[in-house]
MARNUVEX-992535 format. One record per atom (N, C-alpha, C, CB): residue number from 0; residue in three letters; x, y negated, z; atom name. Coordinates in nm, 4 decimals. Glycine has a CB too. Layout:
N
REC,k,r,x,y,z,a
REC,NUM,ALA,X,Y,Z,CA $
...
END
This chain:
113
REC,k,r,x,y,z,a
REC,0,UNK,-0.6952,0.8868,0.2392,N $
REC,0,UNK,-0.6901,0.9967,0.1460,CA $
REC,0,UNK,-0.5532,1.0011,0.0767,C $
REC,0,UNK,-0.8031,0.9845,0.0431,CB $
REC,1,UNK,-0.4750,0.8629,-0.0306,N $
REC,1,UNK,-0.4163,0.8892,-0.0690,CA $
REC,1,UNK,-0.3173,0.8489,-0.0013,C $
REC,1,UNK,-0.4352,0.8805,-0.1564,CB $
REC,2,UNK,-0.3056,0.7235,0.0775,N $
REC,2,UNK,-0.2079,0.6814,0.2262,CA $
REC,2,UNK,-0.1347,0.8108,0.2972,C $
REC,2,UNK,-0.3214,0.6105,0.3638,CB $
REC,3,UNK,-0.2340,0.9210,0.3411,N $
REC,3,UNK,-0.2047,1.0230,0.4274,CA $
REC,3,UNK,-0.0457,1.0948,0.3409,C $
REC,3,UNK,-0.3615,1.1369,0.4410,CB $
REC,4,UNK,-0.0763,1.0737,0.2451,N $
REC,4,UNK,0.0047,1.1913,0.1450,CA $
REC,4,UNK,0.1216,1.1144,0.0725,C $
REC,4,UNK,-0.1070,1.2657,0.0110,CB $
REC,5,UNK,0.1277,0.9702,0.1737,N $
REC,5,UNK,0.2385,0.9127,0.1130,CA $
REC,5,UNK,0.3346,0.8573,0.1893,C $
REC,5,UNK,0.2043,0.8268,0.0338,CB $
REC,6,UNK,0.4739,0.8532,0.1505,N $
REC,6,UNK,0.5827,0.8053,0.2533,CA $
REC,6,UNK,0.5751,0.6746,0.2727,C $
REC,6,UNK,0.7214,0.8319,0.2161,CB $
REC,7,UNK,0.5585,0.6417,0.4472,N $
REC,7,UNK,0.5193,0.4841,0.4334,CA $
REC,7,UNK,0.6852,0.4733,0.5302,C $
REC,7,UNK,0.3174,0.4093,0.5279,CB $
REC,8,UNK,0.7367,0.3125,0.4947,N $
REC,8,UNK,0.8077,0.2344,0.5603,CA $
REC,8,UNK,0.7977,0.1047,0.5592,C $
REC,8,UNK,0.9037,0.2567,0.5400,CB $
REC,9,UNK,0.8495,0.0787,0.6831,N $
REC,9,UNK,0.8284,-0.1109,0.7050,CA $
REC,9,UNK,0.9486,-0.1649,0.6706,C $
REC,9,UNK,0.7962,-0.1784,0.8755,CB $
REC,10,UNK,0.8686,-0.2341,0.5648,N $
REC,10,UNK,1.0259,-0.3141,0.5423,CA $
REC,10,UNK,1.0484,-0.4659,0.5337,C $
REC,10,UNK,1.0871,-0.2727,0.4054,CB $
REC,11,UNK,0.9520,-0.5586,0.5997,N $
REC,11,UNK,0.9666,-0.6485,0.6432,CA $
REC,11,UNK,0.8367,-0.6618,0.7997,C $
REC,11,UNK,0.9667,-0.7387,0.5141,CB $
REC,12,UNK,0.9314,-0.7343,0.8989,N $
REC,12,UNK,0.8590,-0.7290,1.0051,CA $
REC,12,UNK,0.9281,-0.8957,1.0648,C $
REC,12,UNK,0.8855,-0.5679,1.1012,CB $
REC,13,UNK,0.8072,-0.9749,1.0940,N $
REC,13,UNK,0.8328,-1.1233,1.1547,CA $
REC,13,UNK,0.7428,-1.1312,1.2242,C $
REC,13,UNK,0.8386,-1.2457,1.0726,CB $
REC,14,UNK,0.8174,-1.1241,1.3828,N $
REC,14,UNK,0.7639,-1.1769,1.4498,CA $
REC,14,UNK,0.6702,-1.3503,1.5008,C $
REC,14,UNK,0.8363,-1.1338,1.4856,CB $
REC,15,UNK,0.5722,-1.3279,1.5674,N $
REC,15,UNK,0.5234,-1.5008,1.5764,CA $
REC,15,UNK,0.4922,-1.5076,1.7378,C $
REC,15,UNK,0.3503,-1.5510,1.4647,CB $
REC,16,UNK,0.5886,-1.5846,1.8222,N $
REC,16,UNK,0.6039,-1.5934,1.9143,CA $
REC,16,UNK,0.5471,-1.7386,1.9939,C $
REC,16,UNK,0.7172,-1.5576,1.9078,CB $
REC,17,UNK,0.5031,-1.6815,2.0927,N $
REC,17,UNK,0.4315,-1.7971,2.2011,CA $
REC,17,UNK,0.6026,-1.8699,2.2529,C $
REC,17,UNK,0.3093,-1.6937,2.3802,CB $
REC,18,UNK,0.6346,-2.0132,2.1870,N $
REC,18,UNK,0.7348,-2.0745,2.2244,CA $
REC,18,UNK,0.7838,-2.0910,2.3794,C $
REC,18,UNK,0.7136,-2.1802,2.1697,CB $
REC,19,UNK,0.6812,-2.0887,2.4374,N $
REC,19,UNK,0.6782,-2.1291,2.6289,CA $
REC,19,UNK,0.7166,-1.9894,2.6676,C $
REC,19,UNK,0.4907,-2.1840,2.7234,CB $
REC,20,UNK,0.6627,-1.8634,2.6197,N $
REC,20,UNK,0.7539,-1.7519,2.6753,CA $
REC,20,UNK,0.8323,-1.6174,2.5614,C $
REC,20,UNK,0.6458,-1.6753,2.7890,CB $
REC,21,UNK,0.7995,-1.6971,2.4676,N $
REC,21,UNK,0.9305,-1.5778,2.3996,CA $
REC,21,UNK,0.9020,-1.4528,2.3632,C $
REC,21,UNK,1.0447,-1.5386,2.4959,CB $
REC,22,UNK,0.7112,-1.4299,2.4025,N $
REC,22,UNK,0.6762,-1.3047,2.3749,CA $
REC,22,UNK,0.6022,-1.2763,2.2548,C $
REC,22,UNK,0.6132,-1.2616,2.4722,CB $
REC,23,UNK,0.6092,-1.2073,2.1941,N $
REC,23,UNK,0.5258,-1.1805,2.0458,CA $
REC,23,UNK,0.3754,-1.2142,2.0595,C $
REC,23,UNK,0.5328,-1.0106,1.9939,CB $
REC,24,UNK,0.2822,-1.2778,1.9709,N $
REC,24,UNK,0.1369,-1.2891,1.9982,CA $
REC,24,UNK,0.1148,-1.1702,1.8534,C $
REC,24,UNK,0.0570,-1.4860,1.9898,CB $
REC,25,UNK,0.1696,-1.1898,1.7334,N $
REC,25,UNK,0.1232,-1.1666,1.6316,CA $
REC,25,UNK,0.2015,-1.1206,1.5675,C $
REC,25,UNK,0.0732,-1.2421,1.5854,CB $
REC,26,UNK,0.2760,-0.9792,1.4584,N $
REC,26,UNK,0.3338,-0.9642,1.3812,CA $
REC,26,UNK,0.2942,-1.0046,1.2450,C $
REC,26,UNK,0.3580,-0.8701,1.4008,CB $
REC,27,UNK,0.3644,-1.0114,1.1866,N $
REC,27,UNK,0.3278,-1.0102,0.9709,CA $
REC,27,UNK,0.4770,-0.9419,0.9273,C $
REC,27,UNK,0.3119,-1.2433,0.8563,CB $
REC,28,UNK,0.4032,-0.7919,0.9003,N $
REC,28,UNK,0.4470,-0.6766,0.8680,CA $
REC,28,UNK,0.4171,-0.6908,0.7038,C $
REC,28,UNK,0.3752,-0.5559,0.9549,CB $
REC,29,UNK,0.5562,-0.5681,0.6265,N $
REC,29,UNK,0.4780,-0.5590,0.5369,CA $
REC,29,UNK,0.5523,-0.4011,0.4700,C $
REC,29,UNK,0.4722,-0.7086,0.4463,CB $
REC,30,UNK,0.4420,-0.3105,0.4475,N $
REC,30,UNK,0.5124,-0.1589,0.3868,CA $
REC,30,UNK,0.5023,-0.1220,0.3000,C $
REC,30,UNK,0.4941,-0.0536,0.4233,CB $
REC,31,UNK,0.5366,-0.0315,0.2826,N $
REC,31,UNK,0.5839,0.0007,0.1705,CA $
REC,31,UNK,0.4829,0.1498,0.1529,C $
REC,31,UNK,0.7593,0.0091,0.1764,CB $
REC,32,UNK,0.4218,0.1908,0.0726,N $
REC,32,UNK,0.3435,0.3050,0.0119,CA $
REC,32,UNK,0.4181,0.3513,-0.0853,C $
REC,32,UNK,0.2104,0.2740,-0.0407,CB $
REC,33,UNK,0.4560,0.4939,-0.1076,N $
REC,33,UNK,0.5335,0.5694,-0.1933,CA $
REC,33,UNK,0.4555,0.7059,-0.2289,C $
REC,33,UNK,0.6722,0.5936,-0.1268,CB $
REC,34,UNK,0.3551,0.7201,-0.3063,N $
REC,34,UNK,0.2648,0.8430,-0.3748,CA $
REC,34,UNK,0.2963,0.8896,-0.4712,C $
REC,34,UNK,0.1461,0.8244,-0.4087,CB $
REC,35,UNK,0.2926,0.9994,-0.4622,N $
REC,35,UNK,0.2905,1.1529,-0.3745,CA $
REC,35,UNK,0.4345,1.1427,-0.2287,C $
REC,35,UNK,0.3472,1.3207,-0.5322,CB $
REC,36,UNK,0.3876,1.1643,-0.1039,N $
REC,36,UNK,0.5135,1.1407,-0.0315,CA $
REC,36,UNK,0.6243,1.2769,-0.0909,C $
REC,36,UNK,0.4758,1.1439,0.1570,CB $
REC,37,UNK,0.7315,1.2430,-0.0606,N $
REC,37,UNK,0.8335,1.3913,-0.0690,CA $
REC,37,UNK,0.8122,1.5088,-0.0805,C $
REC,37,UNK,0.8989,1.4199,0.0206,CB $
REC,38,UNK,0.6825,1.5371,0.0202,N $
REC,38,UNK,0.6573,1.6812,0.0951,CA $
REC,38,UNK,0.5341,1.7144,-0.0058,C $
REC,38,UNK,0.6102,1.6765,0.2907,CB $
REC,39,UNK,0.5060,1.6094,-0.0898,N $
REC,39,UNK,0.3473,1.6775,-0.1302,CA $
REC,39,UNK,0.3842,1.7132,-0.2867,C $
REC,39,UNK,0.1834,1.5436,-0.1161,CB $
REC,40,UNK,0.2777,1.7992,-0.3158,N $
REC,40,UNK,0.2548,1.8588,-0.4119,CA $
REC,40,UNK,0.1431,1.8261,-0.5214,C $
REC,40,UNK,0.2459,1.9583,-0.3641,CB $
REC,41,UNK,0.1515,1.7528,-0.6319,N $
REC,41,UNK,0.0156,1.7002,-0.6910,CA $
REC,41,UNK,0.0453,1.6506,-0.8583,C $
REC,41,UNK,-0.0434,1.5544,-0.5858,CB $
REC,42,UNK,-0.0496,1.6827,-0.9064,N $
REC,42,UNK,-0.0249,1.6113,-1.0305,CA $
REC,42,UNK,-0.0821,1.4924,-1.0485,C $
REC,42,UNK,-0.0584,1.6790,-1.1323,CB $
REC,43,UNK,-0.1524,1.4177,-0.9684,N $
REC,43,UNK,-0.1314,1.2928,-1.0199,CA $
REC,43,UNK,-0.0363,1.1721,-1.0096,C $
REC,43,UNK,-0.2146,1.2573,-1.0004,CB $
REC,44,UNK,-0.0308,1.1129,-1.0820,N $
REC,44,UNK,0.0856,1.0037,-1.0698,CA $
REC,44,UNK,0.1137,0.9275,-0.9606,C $
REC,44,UNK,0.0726,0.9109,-1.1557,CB $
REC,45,UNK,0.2804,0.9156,-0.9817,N $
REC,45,UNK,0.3334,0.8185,-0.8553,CA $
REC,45,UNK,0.2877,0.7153,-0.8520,C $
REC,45,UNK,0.4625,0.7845,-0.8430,CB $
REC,46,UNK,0.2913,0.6738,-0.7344,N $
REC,46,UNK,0.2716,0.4757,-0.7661,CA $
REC,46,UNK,0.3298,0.4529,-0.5895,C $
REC,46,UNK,0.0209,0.3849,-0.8098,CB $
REC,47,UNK,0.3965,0.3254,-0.6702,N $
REC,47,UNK,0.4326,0.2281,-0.5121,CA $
REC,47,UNK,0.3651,0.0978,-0.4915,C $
REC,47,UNK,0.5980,0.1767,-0.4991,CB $
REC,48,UNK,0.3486,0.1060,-0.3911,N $
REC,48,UNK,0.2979,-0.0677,-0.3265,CA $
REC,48,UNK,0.3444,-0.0955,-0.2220,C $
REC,48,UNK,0.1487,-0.1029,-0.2910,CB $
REC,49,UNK,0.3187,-0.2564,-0.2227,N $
REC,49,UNK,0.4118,-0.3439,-0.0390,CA $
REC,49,UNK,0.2664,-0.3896,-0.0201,C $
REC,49,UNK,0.5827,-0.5350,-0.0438,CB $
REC,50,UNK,0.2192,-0.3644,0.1060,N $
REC,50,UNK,0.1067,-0.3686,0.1795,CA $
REC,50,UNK,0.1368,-0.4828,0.2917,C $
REC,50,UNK,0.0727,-0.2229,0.2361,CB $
REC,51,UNK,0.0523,-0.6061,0.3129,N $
REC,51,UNK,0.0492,-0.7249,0.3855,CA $
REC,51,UNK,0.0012,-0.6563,0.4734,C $
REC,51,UNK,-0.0165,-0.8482,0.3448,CB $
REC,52,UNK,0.0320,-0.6949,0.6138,N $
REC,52,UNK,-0.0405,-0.7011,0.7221,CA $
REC,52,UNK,-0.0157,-0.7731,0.8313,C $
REC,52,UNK,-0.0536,-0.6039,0.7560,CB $
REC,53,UNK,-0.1614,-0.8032,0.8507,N $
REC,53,UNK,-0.1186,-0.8843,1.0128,CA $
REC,53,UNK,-0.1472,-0.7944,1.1449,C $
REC,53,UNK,-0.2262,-1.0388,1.0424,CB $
REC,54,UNK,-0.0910,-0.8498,1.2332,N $
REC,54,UNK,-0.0936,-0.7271,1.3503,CA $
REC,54,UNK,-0.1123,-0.8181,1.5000,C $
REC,54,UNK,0.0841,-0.6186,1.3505,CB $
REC,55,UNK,-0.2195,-0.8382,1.5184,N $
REC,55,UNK,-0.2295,-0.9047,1.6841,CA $
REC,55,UNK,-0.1302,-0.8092,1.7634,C $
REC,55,UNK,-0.4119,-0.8936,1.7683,CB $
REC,56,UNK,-0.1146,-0.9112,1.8552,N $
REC,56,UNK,-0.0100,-0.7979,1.9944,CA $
REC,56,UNK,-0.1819,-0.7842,2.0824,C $
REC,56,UNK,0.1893,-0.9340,2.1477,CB $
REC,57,UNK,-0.1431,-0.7022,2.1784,N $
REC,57,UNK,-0.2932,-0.6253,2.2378,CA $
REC,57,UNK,-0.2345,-0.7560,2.3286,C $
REC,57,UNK,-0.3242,-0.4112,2.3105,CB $
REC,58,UNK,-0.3605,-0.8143,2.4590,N $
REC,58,UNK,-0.3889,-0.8774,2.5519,CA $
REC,58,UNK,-0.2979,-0.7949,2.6676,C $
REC,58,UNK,-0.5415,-0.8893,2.5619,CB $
REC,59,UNK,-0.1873,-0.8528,2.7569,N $
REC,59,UNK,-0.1340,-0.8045,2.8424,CA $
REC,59,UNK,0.0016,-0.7459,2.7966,C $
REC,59,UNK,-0.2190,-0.7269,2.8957,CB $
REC,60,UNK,0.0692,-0.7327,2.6783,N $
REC,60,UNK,0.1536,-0.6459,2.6605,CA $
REC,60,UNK,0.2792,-0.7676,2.5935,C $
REC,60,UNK,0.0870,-0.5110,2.5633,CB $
REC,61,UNK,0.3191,-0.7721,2.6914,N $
REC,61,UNK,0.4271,-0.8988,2.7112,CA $
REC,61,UNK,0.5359,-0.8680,2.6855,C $
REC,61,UNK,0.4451,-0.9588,2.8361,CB $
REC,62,UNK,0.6439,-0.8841,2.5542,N $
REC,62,UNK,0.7346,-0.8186,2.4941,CA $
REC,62,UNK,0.7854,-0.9096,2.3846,C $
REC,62,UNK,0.6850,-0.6922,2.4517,CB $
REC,63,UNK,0.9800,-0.9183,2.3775,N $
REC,63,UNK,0.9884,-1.0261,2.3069,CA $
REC,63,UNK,1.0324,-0.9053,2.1789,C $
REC,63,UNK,1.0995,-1.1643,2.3695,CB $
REC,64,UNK,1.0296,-0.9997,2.1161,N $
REC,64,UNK,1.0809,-0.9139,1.9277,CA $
REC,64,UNK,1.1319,-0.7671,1.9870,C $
REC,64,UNK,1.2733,-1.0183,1.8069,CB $
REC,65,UNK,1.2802,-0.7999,2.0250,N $
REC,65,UNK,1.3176,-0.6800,2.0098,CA $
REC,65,UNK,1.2984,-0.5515,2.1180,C $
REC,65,UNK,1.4362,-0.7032,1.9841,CB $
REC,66,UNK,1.2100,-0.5585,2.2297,N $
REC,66,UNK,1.1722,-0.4533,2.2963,CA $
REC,66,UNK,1.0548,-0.4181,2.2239,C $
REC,66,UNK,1.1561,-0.4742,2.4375,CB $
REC,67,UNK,1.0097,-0.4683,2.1181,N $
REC,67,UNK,0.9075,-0.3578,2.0524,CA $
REC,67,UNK,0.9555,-0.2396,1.9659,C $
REC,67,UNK,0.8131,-0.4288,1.9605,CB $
REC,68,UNK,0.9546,-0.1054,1.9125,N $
REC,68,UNK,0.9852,-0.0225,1.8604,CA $
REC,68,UNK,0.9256,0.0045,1.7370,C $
REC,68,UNK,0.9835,0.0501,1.9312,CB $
REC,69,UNK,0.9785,0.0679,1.6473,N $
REC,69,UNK,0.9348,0.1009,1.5052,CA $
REC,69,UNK,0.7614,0.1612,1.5110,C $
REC,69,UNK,1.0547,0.2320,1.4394,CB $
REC,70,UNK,0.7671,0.2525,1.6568,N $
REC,70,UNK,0.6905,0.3042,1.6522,CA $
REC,70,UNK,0.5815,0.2353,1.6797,C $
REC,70,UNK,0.7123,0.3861,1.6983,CB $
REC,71,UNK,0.5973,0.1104,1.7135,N $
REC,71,UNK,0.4922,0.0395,1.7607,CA $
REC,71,UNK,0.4165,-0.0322,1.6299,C $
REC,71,UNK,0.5472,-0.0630,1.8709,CB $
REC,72,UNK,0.5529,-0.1192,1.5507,N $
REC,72,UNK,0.4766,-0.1555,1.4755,CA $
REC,72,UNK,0.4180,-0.1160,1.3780,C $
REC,72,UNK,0.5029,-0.2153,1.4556,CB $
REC,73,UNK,0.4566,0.0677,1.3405,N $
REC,73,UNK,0.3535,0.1176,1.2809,CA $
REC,73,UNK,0.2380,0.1510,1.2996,C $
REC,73,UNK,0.3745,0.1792,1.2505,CB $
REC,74,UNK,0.1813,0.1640,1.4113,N $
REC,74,UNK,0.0638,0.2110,1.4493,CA $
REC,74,UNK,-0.0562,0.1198,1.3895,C $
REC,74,UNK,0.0657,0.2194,1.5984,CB $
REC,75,UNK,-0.1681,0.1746,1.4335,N $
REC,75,UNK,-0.3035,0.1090,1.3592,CA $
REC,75,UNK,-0.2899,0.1052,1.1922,C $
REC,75,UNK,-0.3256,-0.0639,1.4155,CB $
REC,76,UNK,-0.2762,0.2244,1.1569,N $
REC,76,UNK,-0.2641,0.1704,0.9371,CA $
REC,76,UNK,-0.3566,0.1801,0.9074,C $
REC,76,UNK,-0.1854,0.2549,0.7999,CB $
REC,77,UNK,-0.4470,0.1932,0.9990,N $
REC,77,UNK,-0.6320,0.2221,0.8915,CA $
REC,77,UNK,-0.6904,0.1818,0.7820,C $
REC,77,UNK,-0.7492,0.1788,0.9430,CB $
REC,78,UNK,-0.6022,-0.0467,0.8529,N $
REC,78,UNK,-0.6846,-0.1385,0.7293,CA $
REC,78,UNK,-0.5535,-0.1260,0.6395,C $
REC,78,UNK,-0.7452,-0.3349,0.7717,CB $
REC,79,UNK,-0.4831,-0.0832,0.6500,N $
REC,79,UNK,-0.3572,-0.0742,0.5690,CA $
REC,79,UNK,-0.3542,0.0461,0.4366,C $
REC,79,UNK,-0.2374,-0.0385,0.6827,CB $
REC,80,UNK,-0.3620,0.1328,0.5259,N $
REC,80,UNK,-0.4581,0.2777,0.4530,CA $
REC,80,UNK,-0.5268,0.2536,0.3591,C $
REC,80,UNK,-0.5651,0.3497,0.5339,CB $
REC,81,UNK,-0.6168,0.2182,0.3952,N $
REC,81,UNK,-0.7868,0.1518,0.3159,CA $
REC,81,UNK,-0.7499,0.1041,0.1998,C $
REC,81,UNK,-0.8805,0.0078,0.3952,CB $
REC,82,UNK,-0.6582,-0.0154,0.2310,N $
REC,82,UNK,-0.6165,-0.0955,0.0919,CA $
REC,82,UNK,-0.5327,-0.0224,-0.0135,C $
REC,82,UNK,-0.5298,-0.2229,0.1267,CB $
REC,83,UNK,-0.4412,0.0256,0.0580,N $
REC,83,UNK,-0.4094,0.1596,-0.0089,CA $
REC,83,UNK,-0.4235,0.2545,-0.0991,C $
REC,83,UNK,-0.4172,0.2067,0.0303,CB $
REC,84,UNK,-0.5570,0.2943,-0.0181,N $
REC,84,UNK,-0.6273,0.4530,-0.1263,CA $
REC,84,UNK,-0.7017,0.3005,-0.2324,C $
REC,84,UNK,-0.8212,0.6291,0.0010,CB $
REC,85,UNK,-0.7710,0.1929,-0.1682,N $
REC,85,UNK,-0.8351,0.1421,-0.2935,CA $
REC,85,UNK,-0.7598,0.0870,-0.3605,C $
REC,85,UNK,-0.9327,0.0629,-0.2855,CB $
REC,86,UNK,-0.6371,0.0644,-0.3906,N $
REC,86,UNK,-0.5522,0.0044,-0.4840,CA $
REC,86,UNK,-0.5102,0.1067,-0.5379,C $
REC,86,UNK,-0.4522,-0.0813,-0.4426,CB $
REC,87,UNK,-0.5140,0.2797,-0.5194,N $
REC,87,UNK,-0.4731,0.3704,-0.5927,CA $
REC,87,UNK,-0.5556,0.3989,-0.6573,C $
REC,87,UNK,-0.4273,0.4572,-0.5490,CB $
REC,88,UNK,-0.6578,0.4409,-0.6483,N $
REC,88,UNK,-0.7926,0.4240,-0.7273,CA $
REC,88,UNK,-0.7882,0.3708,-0.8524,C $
REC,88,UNK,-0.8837,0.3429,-0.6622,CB $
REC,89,UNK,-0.7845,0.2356,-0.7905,N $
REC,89,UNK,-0.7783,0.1373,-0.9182,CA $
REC,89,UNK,-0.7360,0.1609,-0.9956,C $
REC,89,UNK,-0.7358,0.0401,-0.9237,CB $
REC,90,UNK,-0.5740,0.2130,-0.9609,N $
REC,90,UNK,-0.4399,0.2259,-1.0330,CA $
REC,90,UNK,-0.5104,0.3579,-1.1258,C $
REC,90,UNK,-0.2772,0.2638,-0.9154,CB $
REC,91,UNK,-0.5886,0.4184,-1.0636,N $
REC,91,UNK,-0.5752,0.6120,-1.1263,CA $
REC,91,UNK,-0.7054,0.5763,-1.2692,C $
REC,91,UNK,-0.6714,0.8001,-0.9404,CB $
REC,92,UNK,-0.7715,0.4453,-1.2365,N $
REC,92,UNK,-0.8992,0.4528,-1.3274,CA $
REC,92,UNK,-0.8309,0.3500,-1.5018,C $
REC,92,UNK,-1.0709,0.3467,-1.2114,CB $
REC,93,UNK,-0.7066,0.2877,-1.4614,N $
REC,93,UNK,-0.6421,0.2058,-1.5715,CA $
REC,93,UNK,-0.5643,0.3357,-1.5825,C $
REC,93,UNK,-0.5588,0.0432,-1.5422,CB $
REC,94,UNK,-0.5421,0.4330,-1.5440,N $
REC,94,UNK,-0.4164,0.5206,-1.6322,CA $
REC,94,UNK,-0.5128,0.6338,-1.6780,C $
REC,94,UNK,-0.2580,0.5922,-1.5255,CB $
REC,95,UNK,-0.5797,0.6748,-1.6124,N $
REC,95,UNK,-0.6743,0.7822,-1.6637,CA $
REC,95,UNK,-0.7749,0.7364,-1.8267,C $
REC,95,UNK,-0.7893,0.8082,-1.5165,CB $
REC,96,UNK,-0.7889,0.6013,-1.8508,N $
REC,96,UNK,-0.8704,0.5352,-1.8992,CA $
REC,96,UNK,-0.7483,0.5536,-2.0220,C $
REC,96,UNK,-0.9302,0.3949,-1.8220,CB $
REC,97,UNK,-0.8500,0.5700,-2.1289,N $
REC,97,UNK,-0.7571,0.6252,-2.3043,CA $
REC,97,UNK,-0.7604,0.4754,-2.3473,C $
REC,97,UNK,-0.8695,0.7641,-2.4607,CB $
REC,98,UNK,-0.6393,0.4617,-2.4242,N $
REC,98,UNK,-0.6407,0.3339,-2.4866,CA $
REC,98,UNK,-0.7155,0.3433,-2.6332,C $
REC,98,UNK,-0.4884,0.2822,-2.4986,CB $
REC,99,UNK,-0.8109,0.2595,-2.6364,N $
REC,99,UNK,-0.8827,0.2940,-2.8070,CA $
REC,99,UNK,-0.8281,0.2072,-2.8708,C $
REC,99,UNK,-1.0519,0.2796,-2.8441,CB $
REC,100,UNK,-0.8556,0.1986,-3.0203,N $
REC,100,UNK,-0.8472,0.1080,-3.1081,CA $
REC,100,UNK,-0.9457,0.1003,-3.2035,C $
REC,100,UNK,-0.7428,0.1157,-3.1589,CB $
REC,101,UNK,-0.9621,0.0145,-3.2708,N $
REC,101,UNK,-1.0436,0.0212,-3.3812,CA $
REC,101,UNK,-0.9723,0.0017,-3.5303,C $
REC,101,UNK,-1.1468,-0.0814,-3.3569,CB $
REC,102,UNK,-0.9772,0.0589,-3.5850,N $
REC,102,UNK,-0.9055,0.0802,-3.7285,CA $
REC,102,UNK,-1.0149,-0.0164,-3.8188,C $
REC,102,UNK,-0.8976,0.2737,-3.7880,CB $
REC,103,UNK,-0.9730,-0.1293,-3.8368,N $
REC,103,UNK,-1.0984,-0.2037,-3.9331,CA $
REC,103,UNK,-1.0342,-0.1650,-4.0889,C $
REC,103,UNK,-1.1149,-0.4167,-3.9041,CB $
REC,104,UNK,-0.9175,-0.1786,-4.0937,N $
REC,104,UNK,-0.9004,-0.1557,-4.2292,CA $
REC,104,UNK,-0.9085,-0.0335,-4.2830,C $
REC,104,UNK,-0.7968,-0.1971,-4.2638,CB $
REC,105,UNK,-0.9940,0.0667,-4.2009,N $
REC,105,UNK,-0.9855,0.2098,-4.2798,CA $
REC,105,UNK,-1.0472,0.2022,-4.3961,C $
REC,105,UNK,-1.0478,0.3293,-4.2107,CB $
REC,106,UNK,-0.9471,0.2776,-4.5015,N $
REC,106,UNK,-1.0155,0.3052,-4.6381,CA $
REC,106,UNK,-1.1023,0.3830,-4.6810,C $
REC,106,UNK,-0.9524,0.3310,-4.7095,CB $
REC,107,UNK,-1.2238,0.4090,-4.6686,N $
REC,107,UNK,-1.3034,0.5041,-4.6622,CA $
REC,107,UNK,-1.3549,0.5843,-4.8254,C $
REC,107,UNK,-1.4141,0.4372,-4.5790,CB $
REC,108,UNK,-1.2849,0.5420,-4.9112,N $
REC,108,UNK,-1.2339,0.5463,-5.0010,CA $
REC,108,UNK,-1.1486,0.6961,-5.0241,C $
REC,108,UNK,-1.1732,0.4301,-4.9971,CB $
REC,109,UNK,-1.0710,0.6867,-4.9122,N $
REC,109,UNK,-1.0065,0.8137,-4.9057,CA $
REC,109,UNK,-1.0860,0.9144,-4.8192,C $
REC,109,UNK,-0.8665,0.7959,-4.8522,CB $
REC,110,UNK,-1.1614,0.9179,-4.8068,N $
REC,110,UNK,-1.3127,1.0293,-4.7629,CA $
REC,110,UNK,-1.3106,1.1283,-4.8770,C $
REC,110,UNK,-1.4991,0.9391,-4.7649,CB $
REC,111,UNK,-1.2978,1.2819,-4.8218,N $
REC,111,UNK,-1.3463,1.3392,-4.9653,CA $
REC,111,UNK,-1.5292,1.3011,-4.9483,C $
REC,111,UNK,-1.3011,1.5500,-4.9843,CB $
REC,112,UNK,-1.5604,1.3738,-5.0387,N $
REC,112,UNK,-1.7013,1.3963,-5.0852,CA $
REC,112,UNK,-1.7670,1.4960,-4.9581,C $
REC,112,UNK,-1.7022,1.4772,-5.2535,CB $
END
């Protein structure tokens, strides 16, 4: 929901490589969420986050670091997404939420009649 509508980039990507052949098993990615993206239109508030992720390589797809593409390691953001809209949430229910106080020392004294 709120993922869709926001500018994502990767800005850390480490590879974890099978030593005997040099090919990626596993990434640990991590992006970046930027709400409202550029293009959108909204009044509710910005917010940024860096989103962890781990990323299996698929079975068969034999590739060292750098023949993988940007485009690759963005794909699949679903569980990335997810965490996302629910960490914006969160974010929208502490800012939406009024700060109270309690005035103990009111003088009630100064009440008219």
């Amino acid at each position: 929901m709120y993922a869709s509508n926001s500018d994502q980039r990767l800005v850390k990507a480490i590879p974890v490589t099978n030593e005997s052949t040099g090919f990626v098993v596993e990434w640990l990615l991590t992006f970046e969420y930027a709400y409202p993206a550029s293009d959108f239109v909204t009044t509710n508030p910005p917010y940024v986050l860096e989103v962890d992720d781990k990323s299996k390589v698929r079975s068969g797809i034999n590739k060292t670091p750098e023949e993988f593409t940007l485009t690759e390691l963005m794909e699949d953001s679903s569980d990335r997404d997810a965490h996302f809209d629910t960490e914006y949430r969160v974010f929208l229910e502490d800012y939406e939420t009024p700060i109270l106080k309690a005035h103990e020392n009111f003088d009630i004294s100064t009440l008219s009649e």
